[in-house]
N, C-alpha and C positions, 0 to 999 in steps of 0.2 A: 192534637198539637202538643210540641213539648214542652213545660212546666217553665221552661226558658222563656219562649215567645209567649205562654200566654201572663208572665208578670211583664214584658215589656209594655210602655206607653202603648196606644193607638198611635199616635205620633210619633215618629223619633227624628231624633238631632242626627248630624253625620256622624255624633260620637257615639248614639243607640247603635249604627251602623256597623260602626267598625267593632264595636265590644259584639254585639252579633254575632257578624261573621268571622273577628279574629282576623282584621287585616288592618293594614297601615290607611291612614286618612289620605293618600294620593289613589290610592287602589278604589278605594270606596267615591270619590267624588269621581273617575276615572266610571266607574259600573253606571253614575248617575250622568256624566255626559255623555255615556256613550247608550244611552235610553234601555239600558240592560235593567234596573228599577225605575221605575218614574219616580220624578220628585215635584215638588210644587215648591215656591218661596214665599215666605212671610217677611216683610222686610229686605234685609239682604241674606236671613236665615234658610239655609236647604232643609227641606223636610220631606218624610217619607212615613206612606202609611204602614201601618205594620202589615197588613194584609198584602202590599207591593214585594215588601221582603219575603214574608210566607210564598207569596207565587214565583218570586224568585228564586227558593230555593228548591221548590216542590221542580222547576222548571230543569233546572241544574241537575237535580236525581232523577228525572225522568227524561228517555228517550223512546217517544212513539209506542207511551203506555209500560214502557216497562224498567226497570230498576236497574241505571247506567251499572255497568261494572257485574251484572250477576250473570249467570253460564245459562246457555238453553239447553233444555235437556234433549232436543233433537241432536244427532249423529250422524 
């Protein structure tokens, strides 16, 4: 894991979120209604595990095991 996620909380705010992934706070509560990360609430507070982000992103780089965007070497 990268040196990034692993000083992240185990918990994060929407605002761990979007410093994360580098996207604006409509985009990121936007991934979390549309059940693309799960979140849970504490109070009226949105929260997310880090491990939901990790699989979120691992999920985004991978398609059916292999590394979105890379060439096959079949011909």
């Amino acid at each position: 894991m990268n040196d990034f996620f692993v000083n992240l909380p185990d918990i994060l705010t929407i605002h761990d979120l979007q410093a994360a992934l580098r996207i604006g706070r409509s985009t990121a509560y936007k991934l979390i209604q549309d059940d693309q990360i799960p979140s849970f609430r504490i109070g009226k507070s949105i929260k997310v595990y880090k491990r939901s982000l990790v699989e979120y992103i691992e999920k985004a780089l991978y398609n059916e095991g292999e590394l979105i965007g890379s060439h096959s070497s079949e011909e």
